[in-house]
C-alpha positions in Angstrom: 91.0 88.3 112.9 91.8 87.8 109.5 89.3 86.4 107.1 90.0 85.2 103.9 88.4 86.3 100.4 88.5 85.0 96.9 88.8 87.9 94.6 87.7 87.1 90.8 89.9 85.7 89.7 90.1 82.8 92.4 93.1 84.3 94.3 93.0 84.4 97.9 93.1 87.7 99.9 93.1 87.5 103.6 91.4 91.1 105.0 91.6 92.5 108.8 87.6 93.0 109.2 88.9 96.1 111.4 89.9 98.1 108.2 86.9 97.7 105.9 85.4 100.9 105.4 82.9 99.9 102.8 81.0 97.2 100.9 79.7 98.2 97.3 77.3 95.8 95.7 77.8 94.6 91.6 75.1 93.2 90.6 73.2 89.9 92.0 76.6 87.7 92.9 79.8 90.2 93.4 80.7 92.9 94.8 83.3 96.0 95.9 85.3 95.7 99.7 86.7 99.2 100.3 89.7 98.5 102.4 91.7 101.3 104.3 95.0 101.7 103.2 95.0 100.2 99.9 94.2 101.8 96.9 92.5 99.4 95.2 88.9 98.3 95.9 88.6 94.0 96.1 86.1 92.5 94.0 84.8 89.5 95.1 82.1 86.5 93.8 79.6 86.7 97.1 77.0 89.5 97.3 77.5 92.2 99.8 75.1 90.9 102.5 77.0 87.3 102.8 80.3 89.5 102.7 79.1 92.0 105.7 77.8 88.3 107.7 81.6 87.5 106.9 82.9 90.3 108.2 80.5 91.0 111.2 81.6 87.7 112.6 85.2 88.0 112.6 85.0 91.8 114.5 86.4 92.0 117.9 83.8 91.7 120.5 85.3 95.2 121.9 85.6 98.9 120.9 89.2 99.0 122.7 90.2 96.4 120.2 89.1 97.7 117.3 90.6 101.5 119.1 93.8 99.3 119.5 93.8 98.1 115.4 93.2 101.5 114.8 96.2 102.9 116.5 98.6 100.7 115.2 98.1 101.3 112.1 98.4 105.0 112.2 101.8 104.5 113.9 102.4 101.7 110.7 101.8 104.4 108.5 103.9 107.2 110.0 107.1 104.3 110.3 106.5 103.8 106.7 106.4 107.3 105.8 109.4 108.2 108.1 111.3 105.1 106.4 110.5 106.4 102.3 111.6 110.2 103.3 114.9 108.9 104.4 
């Protein structure tokens, strides 16, 4: 399930829960989402416990699902890597 952030600067950014590997608080009212396969960690305006709620609520109520999410992105990956090497 896909839930949807604000970063900073009030644009929305809609996140797989599945591939956040990491919440970093920033002070009292923002903070850091660590998301696999991007580069670039999303700062948000929402501290790091209402964000983990958020996030907690929209993961799949199984492991195989989550196993599943998992495995289709490591095939994304190789497709994309197969399709920049030529």
């Amino acid at each position: 399930m896909l839930v949807r952030f604000d970063d900073t600067k009030g644009r929305p950014q809609f996140i797989n829960a599945v591939y956040v590997k990491a919440i970093h608080p920033k002070g009292p009212t923002q903070c850091m989402i660590e998301i696999s396969g991007r580069s670039t960690k999303l700062k948000v305006n929402m501290t790091a416990e209402n964000a983990a709620d958020l996030l907690n609520s929209a993961m799949p109520n199984s492991l195989e699902a989550i196993l599943a999410a998992e495995d289709q992105n490591t095939t994304d990956q190789t497709a994309a890597t197969a399709a920049a090497a030529g």
